[in-house]
TORPA-563803 format. One line per 3 residues: their letters; for each residue z, y negated, x of N, C-alpha, C. Coordinates in Angstrom, 1 decimal. Example, Ala and Ser with C-alpha at 12.3 -4.5 7.8 and 13.67 -1.06 7.14 Angstrom:
2
AS) 7.8:5.7:13.2:7.8:4.5:12.3:7.8:3.3:13.2 | 7.1:2.2:12.8:7.1:1.1:13.7:7.9:0.0:12.9
This chain:
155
XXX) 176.3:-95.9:62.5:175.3:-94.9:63.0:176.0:-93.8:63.7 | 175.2:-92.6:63.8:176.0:-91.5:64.3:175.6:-91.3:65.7 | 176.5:-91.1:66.7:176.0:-91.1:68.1:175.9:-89.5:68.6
XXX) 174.6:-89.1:68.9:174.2:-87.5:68.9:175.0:-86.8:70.0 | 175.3:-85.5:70.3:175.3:-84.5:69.3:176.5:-84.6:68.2 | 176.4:-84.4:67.2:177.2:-84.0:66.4:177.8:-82.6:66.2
XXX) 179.0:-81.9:66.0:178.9:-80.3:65.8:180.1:-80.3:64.6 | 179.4:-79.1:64.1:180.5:-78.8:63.4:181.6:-77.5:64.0 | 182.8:-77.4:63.3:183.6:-76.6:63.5:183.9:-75.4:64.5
XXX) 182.7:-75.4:63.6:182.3:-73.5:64.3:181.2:-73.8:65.6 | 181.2:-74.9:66.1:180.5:-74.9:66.9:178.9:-75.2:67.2 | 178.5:-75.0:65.7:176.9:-75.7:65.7:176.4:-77.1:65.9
XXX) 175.9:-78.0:65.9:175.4:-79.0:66.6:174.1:-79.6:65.8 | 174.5:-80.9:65.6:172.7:-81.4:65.6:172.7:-82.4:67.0 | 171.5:-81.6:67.4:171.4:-82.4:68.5:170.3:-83.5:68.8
XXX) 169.3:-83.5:67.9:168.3:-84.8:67.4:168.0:-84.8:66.5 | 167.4:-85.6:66.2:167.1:-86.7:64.5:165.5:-87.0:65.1 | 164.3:-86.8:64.9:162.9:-87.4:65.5:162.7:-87.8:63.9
XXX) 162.1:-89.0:63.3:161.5:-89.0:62.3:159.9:-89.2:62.4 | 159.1:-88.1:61.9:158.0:-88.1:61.9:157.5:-87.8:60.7 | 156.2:-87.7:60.5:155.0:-87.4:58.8:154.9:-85.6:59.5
XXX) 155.1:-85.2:57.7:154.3:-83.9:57.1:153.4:-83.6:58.3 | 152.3:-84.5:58.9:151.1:-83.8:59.4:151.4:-83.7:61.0 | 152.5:-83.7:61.6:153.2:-83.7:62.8:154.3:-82.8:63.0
XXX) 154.3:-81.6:62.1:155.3:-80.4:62.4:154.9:-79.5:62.9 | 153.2:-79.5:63.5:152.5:-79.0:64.6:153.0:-79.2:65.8 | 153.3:-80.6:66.1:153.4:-81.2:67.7:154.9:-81.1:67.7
XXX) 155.7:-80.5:67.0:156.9:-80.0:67.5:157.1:-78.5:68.4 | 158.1:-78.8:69.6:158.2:-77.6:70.9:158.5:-76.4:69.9 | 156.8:-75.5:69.9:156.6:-74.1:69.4:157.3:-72.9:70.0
XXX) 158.5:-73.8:70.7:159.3:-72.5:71.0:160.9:-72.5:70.4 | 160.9:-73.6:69.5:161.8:-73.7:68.5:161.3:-73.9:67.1 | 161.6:-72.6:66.3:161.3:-72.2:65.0:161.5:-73.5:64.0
XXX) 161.1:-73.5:63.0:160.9:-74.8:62.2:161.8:-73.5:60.9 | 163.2:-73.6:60.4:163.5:-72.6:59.5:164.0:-72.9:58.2 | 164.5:-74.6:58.7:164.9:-74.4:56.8:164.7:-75.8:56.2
XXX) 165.0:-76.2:55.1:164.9:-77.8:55.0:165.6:-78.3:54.1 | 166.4:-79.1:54.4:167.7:-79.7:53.7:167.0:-81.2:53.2 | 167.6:-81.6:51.9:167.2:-82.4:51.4:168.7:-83.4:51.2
XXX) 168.6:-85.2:51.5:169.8:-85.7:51.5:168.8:-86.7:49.9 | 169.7:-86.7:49.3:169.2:-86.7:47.6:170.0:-87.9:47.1 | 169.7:-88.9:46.6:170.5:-90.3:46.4:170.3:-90.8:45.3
XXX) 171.1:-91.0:43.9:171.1:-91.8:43.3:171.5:-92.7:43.2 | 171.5:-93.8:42.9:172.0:-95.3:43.5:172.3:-95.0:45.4 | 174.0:-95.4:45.4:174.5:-95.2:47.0:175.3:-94.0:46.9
XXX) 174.9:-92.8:46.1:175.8:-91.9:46.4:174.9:-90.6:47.1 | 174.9:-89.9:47.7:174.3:-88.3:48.3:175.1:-87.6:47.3 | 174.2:-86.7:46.9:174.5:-85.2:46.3:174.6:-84.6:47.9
XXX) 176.4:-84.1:47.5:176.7:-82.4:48.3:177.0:-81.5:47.3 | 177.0:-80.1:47.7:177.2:-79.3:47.0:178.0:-78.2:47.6 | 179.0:-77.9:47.1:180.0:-76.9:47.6:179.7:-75.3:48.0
XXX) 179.3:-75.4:49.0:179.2:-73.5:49.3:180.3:-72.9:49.4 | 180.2:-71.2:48.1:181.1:-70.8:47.9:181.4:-70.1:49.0 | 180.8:-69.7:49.6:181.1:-68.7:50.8:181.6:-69.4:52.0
XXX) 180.8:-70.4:52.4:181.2:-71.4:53.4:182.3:-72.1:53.2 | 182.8:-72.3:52.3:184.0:-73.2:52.0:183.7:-74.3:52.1 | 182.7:-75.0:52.0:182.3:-76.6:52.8:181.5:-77.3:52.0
XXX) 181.5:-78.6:52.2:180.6:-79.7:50.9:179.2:-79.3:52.1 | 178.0:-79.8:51.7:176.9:-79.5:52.3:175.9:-80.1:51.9 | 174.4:-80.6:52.5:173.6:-81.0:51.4:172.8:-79.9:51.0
XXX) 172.4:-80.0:50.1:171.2:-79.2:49.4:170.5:-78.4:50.4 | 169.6:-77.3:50.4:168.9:-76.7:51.3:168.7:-75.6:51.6 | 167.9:-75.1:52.3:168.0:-73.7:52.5:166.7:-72.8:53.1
XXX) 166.7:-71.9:53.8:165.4:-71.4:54.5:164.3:-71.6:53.7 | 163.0:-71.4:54.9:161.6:-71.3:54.1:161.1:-69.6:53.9 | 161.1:-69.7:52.6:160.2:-68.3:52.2:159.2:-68.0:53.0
XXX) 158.7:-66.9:53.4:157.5:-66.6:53.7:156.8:-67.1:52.9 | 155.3:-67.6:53.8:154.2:-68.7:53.4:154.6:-70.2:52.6 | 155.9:-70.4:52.6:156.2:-71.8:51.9:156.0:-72.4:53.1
XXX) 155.8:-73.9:52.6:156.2:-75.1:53.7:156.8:-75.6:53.6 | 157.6:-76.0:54.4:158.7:-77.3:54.2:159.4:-77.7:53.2 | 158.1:-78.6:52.3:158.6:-79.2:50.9:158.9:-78.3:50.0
XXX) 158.1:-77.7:49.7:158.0:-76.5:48.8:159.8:-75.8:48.9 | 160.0:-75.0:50.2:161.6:-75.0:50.1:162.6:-75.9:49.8 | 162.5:-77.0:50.3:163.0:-78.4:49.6:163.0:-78.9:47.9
XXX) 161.9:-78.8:47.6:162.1:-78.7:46.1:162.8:-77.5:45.5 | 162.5:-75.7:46.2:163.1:-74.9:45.4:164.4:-75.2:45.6 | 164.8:-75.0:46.8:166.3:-75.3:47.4:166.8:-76.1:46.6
XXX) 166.5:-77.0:46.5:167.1:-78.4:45.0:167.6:-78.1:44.3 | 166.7:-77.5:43.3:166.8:-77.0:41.8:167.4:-75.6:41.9 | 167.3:-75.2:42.9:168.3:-73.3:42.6:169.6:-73.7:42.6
XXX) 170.1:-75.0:43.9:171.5:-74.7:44.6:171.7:-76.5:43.6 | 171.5:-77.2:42.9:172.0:-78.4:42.3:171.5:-78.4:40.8 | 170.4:-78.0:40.7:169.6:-78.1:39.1:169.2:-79.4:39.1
XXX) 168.9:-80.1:40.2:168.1:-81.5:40.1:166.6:-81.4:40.8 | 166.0:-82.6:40.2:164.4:-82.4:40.5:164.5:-83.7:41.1 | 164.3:-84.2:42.5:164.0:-85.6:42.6:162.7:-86.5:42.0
XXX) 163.1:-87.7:41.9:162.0:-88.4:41.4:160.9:-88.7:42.2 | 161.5:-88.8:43.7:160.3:-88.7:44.7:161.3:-87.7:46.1 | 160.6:-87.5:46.5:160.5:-86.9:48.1:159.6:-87.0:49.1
XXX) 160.1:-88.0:50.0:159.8:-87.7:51.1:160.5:-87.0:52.3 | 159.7:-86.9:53.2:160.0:-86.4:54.6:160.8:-87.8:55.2 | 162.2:-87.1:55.7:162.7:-88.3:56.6:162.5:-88.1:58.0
XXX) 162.4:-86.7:58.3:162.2:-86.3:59.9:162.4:-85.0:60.4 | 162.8:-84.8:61.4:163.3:-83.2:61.8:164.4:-83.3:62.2 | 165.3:-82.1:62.3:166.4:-82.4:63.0:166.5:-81.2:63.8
XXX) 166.9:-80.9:65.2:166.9:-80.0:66.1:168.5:-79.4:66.2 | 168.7:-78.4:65.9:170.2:-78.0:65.5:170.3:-76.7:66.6 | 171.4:-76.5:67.0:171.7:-75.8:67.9:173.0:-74.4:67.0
XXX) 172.8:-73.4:66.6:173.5:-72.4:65.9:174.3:-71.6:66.9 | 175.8:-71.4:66.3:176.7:-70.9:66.9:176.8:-70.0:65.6 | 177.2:-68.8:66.8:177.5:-68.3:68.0:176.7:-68.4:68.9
XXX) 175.3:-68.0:68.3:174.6:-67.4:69.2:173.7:-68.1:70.3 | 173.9:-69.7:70.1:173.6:-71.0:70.4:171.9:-70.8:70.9 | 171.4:-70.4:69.6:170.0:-70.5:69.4:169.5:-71.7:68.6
XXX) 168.0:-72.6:69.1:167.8:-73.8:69.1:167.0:-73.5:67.4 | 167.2:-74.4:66.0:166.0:-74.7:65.3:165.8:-75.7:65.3 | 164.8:-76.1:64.3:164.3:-77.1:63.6:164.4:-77.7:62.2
XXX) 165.1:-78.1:61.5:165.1:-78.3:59.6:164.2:-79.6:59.3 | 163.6:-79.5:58.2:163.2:-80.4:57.4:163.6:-81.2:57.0 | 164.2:-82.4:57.4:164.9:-83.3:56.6:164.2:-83.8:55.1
XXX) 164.2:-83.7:54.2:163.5:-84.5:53.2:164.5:-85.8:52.6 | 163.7:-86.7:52.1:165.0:-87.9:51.7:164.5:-88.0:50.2 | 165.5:-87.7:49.4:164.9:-88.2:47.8:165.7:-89.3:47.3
XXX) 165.3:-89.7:46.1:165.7:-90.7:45.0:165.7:-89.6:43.5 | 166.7:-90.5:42.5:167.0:-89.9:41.6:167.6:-91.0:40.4 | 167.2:-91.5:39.4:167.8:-92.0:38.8:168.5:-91.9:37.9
XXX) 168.5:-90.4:36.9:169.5:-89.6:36.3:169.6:-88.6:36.5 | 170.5:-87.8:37.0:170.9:-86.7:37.5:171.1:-85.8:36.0 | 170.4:-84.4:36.3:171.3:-83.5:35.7:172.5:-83.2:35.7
XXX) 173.3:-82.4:34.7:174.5:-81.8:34.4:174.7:-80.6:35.6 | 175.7:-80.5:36.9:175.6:-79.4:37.9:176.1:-78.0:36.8 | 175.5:-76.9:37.1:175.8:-75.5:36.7:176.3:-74.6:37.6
XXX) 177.2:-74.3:38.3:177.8:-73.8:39.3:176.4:-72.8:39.3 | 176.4:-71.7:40.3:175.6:-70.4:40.6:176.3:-69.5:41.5 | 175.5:-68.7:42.1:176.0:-67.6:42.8:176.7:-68.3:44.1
XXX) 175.6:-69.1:44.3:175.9:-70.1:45.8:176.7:-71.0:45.9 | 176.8:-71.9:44.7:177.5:-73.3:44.8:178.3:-73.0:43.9 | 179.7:-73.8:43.9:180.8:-73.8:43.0:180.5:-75.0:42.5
XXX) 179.8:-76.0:43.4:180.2:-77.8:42.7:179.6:-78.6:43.2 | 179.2:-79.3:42.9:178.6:-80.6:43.2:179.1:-81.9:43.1 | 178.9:-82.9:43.9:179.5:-84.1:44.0:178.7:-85.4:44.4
XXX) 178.7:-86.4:43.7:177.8:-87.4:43.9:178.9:-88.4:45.5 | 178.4:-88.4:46.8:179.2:-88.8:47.5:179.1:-90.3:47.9 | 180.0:-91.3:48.0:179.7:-92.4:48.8:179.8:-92.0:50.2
XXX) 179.2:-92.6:50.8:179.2:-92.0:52.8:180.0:-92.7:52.9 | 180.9:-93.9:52.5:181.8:-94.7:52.9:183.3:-94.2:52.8 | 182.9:-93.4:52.0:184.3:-92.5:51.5:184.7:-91.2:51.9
XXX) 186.1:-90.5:52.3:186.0:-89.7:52.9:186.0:-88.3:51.9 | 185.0:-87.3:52.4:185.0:-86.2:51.6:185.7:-84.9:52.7 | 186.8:-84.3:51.8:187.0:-83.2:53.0:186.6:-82.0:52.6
XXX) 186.6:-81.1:53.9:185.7:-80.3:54.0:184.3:-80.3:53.7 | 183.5:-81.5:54.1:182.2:-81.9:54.7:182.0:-81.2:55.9 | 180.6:-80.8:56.0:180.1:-80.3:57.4:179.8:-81.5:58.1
XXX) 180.2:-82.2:59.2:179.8:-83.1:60.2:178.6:-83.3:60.2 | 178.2:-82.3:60.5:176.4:-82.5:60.5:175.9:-82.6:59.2 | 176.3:-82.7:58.2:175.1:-83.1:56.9:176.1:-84.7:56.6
XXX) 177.1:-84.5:56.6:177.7:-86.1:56.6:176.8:-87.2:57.9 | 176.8:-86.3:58.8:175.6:-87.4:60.1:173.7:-87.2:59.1 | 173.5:-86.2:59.0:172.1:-86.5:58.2:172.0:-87.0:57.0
XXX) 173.3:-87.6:56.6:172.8:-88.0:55.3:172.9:-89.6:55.6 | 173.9:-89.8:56.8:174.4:-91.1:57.3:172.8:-91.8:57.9 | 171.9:-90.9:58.6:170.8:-91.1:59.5:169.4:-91.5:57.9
XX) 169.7:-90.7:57.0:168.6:-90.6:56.0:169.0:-91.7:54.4 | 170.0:-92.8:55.1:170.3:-93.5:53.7:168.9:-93.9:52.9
């Protein structure tokens, strides 16, 4: 288990894991934005990461919410834009409260947890070079800390 905070590199942070239901992203402190939602995606015992070209870093799946989306809704697009996979189920595993550097301004992401029992063929894109089915037992380099601790929190 991962003992909190976590940070990565550059300095950002997850600084809690709360696991709660869809109908409790109201009763989260309305003075930290709810902005994106990452999805830790499992077939058998491996996590899908996926390589951001720009970031240089394995990562899980994920990415802001559009105007008027919720949560899931980004969670599913985010999936299929940056992996070309559809999970077989999704749930919500929790929130996580992340602290962004530089500017060490406080959010909130959507953790979702999926299952998957045949994966598509990955198609690199504008965003992602690669994809990789990960064991967490195994070491991946250039992993972001923090999605290797959420995916360790969301087996």
């Amino acid at each position: 288990m991962y003992e909190l905070p976590v940070e990565n590199t550059d300095g950002s942070a997850l600084l809690s894991f709360e696991r709660i239901r869809e109908d409790q992203f109201g009763s989260l402190d309305q003075s930290v934005p709810l902005t994106a939602s990452l999805v830790v995606l499992w077939c058998g015992d491996e996590c899908l990461m996926v390589f951001n070209r720009y970031r240089k870093a394995w990562e899980l799946p994920g990415g802001m919410l559009d105007p008027g989306e919720s949560p899931r809704e980004a969670a599913v697009r985010e999936l299929e834009e940056e992996s070309g996979q559809r999970a077989d189920s999704l749930d919500l595993a929790g929130v996580a409260r992340i602290r962004i550097a530089p500017d060490d301004r406080l959010e909130y992401l959507a953790i979702y947890r999926g299952q998957l029992a045949s994966p598509q063929p990955f198609v690199a894109n504008d965003e992602m070079s690669d994809a990789v089915w990960w064991n967490p037992t195994e070491p991946l380099p250039d992993l972001f800390p923090i999605d290797a601790a959420l995916a360790n929190l969301c087996p």
